[in-house]
N, C-alpha and C positions, 0 to 999 in steps of 0.2 A: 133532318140532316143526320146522317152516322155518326155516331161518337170518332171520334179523334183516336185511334190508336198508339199510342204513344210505344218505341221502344225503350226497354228497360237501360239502364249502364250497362257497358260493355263487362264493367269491372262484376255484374252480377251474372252474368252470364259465362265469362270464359274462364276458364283456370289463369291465373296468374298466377306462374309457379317461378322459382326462387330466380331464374334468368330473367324472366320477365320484369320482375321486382328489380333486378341488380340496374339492367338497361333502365327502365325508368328513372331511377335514383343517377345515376350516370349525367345522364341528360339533363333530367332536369336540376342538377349541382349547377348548369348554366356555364362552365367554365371550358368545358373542352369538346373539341368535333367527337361525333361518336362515328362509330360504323356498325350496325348492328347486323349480324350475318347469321349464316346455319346452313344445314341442307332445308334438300327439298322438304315440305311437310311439317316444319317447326313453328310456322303458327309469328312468321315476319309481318304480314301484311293487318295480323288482329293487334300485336301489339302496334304497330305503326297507328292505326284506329284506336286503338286505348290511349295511349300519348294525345293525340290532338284533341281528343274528348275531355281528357282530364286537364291538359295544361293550362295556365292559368297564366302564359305568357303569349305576348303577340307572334300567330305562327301562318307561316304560306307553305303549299305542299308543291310540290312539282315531280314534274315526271321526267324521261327522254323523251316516250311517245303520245301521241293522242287517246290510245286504248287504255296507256299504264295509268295517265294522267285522269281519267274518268273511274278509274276502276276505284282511285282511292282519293275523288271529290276535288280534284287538284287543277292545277293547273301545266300546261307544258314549260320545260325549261326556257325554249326557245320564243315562247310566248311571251312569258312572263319578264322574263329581262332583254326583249327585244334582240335577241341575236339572228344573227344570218343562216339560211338551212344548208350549209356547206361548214368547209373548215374555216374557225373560229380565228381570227388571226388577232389579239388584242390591242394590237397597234393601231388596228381600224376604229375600236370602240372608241363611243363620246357619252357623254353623259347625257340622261333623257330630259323631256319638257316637265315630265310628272314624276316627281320622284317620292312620290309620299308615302305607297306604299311598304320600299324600299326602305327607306329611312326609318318606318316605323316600325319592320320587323324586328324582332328579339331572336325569332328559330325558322331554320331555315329546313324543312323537311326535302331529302330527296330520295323517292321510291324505286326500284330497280337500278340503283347506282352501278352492277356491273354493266351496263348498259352506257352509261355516261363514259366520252372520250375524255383523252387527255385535256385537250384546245377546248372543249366546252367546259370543263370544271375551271381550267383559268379563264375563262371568259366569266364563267361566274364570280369567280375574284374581280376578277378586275372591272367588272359591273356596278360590283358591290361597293367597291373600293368608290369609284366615279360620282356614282348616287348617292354617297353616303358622306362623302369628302373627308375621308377618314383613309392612312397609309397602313392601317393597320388589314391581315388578311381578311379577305371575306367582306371588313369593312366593319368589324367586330361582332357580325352574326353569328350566332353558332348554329352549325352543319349537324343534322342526326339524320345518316345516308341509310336506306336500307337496301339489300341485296345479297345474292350468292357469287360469287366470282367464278363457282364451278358449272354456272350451267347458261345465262344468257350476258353473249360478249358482244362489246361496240364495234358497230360495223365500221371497219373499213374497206371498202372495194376498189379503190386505185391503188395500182405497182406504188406509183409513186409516195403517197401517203403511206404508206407499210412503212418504205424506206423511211421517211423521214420522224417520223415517230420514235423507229427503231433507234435514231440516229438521236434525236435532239430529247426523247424521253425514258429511251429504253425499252418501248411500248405504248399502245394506245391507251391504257385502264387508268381509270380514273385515279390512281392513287396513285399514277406516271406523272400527272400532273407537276408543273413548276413552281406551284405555289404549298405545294408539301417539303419543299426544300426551306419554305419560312412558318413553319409551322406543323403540327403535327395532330394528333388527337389519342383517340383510344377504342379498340372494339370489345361488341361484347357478340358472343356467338354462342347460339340458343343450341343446345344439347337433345332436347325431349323431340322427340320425333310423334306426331300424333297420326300421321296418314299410318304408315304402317306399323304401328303399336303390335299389334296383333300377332305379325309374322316377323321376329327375329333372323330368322333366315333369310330372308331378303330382305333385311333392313343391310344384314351382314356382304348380301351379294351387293347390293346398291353402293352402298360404301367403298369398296371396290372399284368398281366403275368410275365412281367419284373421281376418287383418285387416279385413275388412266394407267391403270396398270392389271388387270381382270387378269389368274393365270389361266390356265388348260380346265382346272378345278370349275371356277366360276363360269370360265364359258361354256361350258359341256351343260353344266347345272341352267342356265341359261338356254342353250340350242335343245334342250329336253323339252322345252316349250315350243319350237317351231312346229306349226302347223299349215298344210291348207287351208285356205278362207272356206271355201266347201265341206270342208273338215270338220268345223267348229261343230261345237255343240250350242245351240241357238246362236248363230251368227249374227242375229237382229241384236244379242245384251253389249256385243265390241263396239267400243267407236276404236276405228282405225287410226293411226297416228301416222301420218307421212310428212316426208321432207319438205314439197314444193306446194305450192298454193293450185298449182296447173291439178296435181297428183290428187288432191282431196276434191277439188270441182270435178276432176273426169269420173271419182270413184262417187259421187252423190247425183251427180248428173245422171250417168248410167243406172244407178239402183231407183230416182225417181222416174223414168223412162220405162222401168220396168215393171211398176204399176201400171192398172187397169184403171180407166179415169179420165177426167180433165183433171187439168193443170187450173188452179185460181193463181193469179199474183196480187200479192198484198204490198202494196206501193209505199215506202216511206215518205214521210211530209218534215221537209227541213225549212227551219224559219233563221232567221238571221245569220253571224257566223258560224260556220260546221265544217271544218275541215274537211274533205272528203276521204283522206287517209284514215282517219280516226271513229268512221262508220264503223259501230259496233256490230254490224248483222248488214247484209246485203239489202239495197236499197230497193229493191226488186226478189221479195222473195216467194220464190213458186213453190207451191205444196198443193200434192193430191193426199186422197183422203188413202191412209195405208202407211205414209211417213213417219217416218224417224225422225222426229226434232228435235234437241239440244236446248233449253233452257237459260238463260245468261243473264237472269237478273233472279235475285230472291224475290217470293212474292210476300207482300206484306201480310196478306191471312198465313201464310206459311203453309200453302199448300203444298210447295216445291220452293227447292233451291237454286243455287246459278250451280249450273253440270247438270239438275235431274233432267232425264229421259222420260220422254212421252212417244205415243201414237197420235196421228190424227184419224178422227173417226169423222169426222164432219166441217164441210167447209163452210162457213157464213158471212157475211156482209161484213159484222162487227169483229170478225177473227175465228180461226179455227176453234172445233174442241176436240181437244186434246188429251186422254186416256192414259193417266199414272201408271207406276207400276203396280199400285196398290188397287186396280180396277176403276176408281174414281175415273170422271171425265170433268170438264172445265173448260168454259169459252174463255180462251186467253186472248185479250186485247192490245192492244197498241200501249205502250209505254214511252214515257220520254227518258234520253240521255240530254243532257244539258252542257253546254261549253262554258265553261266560267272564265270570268277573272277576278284579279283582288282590286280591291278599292280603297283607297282612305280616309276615313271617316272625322274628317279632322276636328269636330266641335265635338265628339264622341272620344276622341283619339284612340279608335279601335280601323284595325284591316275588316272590312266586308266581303263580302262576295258577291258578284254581280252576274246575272246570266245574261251572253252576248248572245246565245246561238242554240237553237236545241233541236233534236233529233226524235221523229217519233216516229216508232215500229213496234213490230211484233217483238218479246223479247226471247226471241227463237233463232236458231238456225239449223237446217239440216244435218241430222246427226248420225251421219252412219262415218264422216269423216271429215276432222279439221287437222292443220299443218301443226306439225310440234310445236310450233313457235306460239301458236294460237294457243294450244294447250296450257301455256304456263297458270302455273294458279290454281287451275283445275284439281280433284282428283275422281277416277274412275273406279268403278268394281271391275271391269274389263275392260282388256285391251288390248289390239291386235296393230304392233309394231310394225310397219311396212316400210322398209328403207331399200324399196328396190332399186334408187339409185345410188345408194350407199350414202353414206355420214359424209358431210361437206364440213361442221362447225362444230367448235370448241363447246362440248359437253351440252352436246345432242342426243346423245345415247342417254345418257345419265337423267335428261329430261325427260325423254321421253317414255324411258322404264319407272320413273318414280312417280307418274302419274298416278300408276295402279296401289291399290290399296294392299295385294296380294301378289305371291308368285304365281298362285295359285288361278286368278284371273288376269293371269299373262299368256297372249301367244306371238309369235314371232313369224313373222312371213316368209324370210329366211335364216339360217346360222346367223349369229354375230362372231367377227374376227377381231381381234385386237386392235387391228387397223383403223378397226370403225371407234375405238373410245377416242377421240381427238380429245387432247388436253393441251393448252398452255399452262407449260408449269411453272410461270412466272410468276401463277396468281397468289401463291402463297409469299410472294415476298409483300402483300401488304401490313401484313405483319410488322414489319422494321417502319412503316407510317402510324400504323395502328396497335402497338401491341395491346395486348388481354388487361382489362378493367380491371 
């Protein structure tokens, strides 16, 4: 049998620089909700992984979605405390049969909080509250949210819900919430940008953008990058970044078509509960030998990371192989994603984790193009922005360009106008919920 690979602490490997230090200290003081924020690139999601590795109090993770909820071992919100997949109305909730979990928590992690609505953060109150039999907020859990409020916002898509948010919260965002009016917390917002370290200048343009105010200056210095896709210079190193899910299946459909070859499909194998939304890769994935695949999980020898880029040079039973940048090839195999939940371990008096449901595929997907939205988390050496049917969402733009590691490996499908930075610039009033630690 293989020796056991063991990974090192996070705390030996990553910089833990004076922010990092401040948040952790924050938190774990145990007395106040945090909200830990930054831009793109600041390194949210390794402290989020640092915290629950080191702490030494009983902690659940949770997400809004199935991908965010996998991405960081977690589980969903709506899972986890039994909520409805519509608007959360807290007069409906009742307290559960099993509350042990619940009860046993000390910290309540929640990942991508600009994501989370008004009606599900009090629905979490008032969960916590129910479960806990406790009038106090949350139910005396303490909350350490993590997220950007400038780049991924809670959907709502009926007229009507707008209104009424508008009306009874101010807003949809999680710190609109009703249960911030009985309590409050404190952020800490991480400064050190490590994606684009490198290039100041477009750390400077991105900034910008952030803010939803880009002048003549910044977009010009921007639209210098539009190019034809025929244009590029090795157009195979872009993954293209588009709006609509329809918009990256037509642009990878087409590009696999235009191989010589057959088609193999590598069929995923789902055992117990698995969401279907929450499929990390397409459950049916066709690859001829000549593709462009996308990576999305590290591999444990570390031959590659989640984002590296491959070729396929050869199709096999057991799984493609797959040809680095670095000329190396590798038979990549079937990987499992796993659905959890928490457990209570009551003669232990520790939370568990238990797998209900797990997912197993290739940890691939076609990579000549995935939707911004997919992109979150990511970062690329290139990147060719296609917003041919223009910006629909609140700090799209700003996502989409801070992917790239550089200005330098940016192009643009068309101009950007101003039109296109969409901002809600209400998101800076979480500040009066959360002022600075």
């Amino acid at each position: 049998m293989p020796p056991v690979t063991r990974k090192p602490p996070l705390r030996d490997v990553v910089d833990v620089n004076a922010d990092f230090a401040r948040a952790l200290e924050v938190i774990e003081g145990g007395h106040e909700h945090v909200f830990v924020t930054g831009r793109a690139g600041t390194g949210k999601s390794t402290l989020l992984h640092l915290l629950v590795e080191e702490t030494h109090r009983r902690v659940a993770v949770v997400a809004p979605t199935g991908l965010a909820a996998m991405n960081v071992g977690g589980q969903t919100i709506h899972s986890f405390f039994r909520l409805p997949p519509r608007f959360v109305d807290v007069r409906e909730l009742q307290a559960l049969r099993h509350t042990g979990v619940m009860k046993a928590i000390d910290l309540l992690v929640i990942d991508e909080v600009s994501m989370v609505r008004a009606d599900l953060m009090d629905g979490i109150d008032t969960m916590l509250r129910l479960n806990r039999r406790s009038d106090e907020p949350f139910g005396g859990v303490q909350l350490a949210m993590f997220g950007d409020l400038w780049q991924l916002p809670p959907v709502v898509r009926e007229p009507e819900l707008k209104e009424y948010f508008e009306a009874a919260h101010g807003g949809p965002w999680f710190f609109q919430a009703h249960v911030w009016q009985q309590c409050s917390g404190r952020s800490v917002e991480l400064g050190r940008i490590y994606r684009q370290q490198d290039d100041p200048g477009f750390m400077r343009i991105l900034q910008a953008v952030r803010d939803g105010e880009p002048d003549d200056e910044i977009l010009g210095e921007l639209n210098d990058r539009v190019r034809p896709k025929r244009g590029l210079d090795d157009v195979d190193s872009y993954i293209v970044l588009t709006g609509t899910n329809a918009a990256a299946a037509r642009e990878n459909g087409r590009r696999l078509s235009e191989l010589p070859g057959k088609v193999v499909n590598y069929a995923a194998e789902v055992t117990g509960r698995f969401d279907p939304g929450a499929f990390p890769t397409e459950p049916d994935l066709l690859l001829k030998v000549g593709a462009r695949v996308m990576f999305l999980r590290n591999d444990p020898e570390q031959r590659w990371v989640n984002g590296s880029f491959g070729t396929v040079v050869e199709l096999g039973d057991e799984g493609p192989m797959v040809q680095l940048a670095d000329g190396t090839a590798h038979l990549v195999k079937k990987t499992a994603w796993e659905n959890i939940t928490y457990q209570y371990d009551r003669p232990g008096r520790q939370i568990t984790r238990e797998v209900v449901g797990s997912y197993r595929q290739l940890p691939l997907r076609l990579g000549w193009a995935i939707t911004i939205h997919k992109s979150q988390g990511q970062t690329f050496d290139r990147v060719y922005v296609d917003l041919a049917g223009g910006a629909f969402s609140h700090g799209q733009v700003y996502v989409a360009l801070s992917r790239c590691r550089s200005l330098a490996g940016l192009a643009l499908a068309r101009p950007l106008r101003a039109s296109d930075v969409l901002l809600d610039f209400s998101v800076g009033d979480y500040r009066r919920v959360f002022p600075p630690a």
